[in-house]
C-alpha positions as MATLAB code, in Angstrom:
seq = 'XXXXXXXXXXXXXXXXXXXXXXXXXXXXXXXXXXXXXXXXXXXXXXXXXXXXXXXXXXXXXXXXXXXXXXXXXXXXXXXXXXXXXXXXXXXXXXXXXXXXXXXXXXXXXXXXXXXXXXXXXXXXXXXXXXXXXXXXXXXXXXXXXXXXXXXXXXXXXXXXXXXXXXXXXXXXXXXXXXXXXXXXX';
ca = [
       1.087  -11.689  -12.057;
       2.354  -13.427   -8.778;
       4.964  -12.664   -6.448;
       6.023  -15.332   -3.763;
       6.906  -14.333   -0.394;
       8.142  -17.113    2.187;
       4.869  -17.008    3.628;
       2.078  -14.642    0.962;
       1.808  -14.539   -2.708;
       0.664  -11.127   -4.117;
      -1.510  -11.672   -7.187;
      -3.922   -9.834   -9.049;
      -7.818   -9.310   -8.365;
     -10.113  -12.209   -8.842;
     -14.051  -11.691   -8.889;
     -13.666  -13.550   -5.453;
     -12.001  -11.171   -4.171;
     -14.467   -8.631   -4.038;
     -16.382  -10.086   -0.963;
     -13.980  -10.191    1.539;
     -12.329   -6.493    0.348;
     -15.845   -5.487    1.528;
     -15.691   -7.241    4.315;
     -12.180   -5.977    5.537;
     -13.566   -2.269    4.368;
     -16.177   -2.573    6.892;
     -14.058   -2.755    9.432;
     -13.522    0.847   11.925;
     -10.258   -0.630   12.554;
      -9.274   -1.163    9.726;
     -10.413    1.804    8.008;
      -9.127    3.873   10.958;
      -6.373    6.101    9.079;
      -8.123    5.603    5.269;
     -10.442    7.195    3.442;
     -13.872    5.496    3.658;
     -15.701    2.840    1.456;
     -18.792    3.090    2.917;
     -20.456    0.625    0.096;
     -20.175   -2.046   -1.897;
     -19.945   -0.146   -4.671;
     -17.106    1.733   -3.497;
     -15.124   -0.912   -2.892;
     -16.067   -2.754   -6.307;
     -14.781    0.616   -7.619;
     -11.467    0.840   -5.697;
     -10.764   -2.916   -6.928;
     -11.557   -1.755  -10.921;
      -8.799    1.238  -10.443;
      -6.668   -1.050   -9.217;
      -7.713   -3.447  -12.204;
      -7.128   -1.128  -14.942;
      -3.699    0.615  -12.947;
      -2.222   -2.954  -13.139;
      -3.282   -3.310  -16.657;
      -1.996    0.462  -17.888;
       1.007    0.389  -15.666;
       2.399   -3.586  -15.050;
       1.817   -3.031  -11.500;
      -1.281   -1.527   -8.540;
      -2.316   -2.718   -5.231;
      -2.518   -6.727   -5.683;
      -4.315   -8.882   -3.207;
      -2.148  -10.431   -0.953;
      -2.922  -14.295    0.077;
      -1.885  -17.107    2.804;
       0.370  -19.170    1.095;
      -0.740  -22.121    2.963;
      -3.774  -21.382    3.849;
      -4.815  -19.823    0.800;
      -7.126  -16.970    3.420;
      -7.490  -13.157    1.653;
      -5.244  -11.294    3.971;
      -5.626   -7.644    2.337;
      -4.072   -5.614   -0.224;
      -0.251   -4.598   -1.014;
       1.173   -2.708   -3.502;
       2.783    0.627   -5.566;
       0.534    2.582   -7.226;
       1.195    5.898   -9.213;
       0.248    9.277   -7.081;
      -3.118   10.546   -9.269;
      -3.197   14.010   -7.271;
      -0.985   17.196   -7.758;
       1.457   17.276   -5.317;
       4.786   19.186   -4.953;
       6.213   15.581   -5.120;
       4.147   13.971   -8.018;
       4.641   12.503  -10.412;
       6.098    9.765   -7.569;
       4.818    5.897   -7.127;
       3.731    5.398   -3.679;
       3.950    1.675   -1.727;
       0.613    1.510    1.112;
      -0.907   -1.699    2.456;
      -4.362   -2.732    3.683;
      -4.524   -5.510    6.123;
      -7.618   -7.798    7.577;
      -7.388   -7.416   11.381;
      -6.362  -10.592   11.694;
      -3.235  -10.157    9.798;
      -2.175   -7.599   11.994;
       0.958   -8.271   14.133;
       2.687  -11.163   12.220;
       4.730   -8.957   10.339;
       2.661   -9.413    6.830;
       2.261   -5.510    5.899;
       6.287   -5.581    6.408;
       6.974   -9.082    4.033;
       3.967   -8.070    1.587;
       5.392   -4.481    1.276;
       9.151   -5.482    0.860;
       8.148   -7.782   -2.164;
       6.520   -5.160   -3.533;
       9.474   -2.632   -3.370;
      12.010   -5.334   -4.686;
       9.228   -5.345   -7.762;
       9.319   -1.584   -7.767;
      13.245   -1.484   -7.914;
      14.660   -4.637   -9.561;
      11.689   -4.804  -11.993;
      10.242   -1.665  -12.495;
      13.571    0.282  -12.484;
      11.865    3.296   -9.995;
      14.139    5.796   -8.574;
      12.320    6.082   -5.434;
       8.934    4.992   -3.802;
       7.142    6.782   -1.371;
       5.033    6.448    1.220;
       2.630    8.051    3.652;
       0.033    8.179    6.605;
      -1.527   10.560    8.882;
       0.480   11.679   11.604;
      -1.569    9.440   14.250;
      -1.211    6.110   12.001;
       2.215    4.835   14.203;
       1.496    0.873   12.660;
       1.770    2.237    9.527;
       4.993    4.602    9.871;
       6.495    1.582   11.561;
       6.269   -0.744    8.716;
       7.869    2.336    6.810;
      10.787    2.582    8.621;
      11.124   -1.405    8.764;
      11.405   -0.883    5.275;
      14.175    1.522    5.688;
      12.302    4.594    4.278;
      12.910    7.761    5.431;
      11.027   10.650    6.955;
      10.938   13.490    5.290;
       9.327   16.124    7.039;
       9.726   18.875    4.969;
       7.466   17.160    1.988;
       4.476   15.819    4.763;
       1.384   17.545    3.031;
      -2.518   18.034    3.521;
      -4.099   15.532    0.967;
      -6.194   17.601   -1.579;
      -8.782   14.402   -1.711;
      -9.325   14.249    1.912;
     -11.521   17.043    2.969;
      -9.856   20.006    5.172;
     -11.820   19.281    8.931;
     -10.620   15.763    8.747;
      -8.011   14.239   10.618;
      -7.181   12.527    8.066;
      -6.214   15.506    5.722;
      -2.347   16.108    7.120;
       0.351   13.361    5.890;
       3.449   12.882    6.810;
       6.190   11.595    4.070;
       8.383    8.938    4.056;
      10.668    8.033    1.253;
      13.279    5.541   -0.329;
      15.617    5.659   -3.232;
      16.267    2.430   -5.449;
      20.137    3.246   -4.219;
      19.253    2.666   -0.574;
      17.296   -0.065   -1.563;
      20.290   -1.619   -3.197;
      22.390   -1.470   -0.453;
      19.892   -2.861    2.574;
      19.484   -6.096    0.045;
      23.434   -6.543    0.105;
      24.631   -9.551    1.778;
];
C-alpha cells in the first residue's frame, strides 16, 4: 500500500523500519504528549499492531517517508479505537513525527492523505481525533484539517493511568460530509 503526497509517500512497515521508530520513540520530545515505549520491544510491538491492523482492516498507522530523500520521517495514519468509549466504535487519524520533521507542515500533508483514504476509499462517516489538553501542535494540525472540537465528548483515556497528565483528552472530530465540501474546488 502507498499513498503519494506532493512531498511523502505513506507505505506500510518494512523490517527497516523498526530502527529508526526506536530511535524517534526515544525521543522526550517526541514522546511528550504519548504514551511511552520505553524499549525496543515496545516499539517492535506497536509496529506488529499496526502490522496486523493494516492486514485485518486495509488500513493502520503507515510509515511516512521523504519522497526525495527517501529519510523515515514518522508515522501517519487511521486506526480503529480498541478501548470502550462513549464514542467507540469510531476510527481515529494521530501522527508521530521525528523532530526534525516538525514545522514543515508534514503531520498536516501526511494526515490529509490519510483522511482522503479514510473518506474516498474507506467510505467512513467520520474520523476522529485527539490529544491531551496541553498538546497545542497537535490540536493545530486538527483544526488545519478542519476537524472540530467537541468538548462535550473530551474523555480520560482508560489506558493511560489516572495521576497522569496524560489521562484527560480532548476530542476533535470530522464527518466525510465536511470533508467533501473543504475538497471542493
Amino acid at each position: 500500500m502507498i499513498i503519494d503526497t506532493e512531498r511523502l509517500i505513506l507505505r506500510d512497515w518494512r523490517e527497516h523500519d523498526r530502527a529508526p521508530f526506536t530511535a524517534m520513540s526515544a525521543d522526550p520530545a517526541v514522546m511528550q504528549f504519548l504514551r511511552a515505549l520505553p524499549t525496543r520491544e515496545a516499539c517492535d510491538q506497536w509496529i506488529d499492531v499496526q502490522i496486523a491492523h493494516q492486514a485485518e482492516h486495509g488500513f493502520g498507522f503507515w510509515v511516512v517517508e521523504g519522497r526525495t530523500s527517501g529519510a523515515f520521517l514518522g508515522t501517519v495514519g487511521l486506526f480503529r479505537v480498541l478501548f470502550d468509549a462513549p464514542f467507540t466504535p469510531a476510527v481515529e487519524i494521530g501522527w508521530r513525527l521525528a523532530r526534525e520533521a516538525w514545522g514543515q507542515g508534514i503531520a498536516t500533508e501526511a494526515a490529509r492523505a490519510a483522511l482522503d483514504f479514510g473518506f474516498a476509499r474507506l467510505k467512513l462517516d467520520e474520523i476522529i481525533a485527539y490529544a491531551a489538553p496541553a498538546n497545542e501542535a497537535s490540536q493545530q494540525v486538527m483544526r488545519k484539517l478542519g476537524m472540530i472540537r467537541d468538548a462535550a465528548s473530551d474523555f480520560d483515556h482508560p489506558r493511560v493511568s489516572a495521576d497522569s497528565p496524560l489521562r484527560r483528552q480532548v476530542m476533535y472530530r470530522l464527518a466525510r460530509d465536511a470533508w467533501a465540501k473543504s475538497e471542493m474546488p
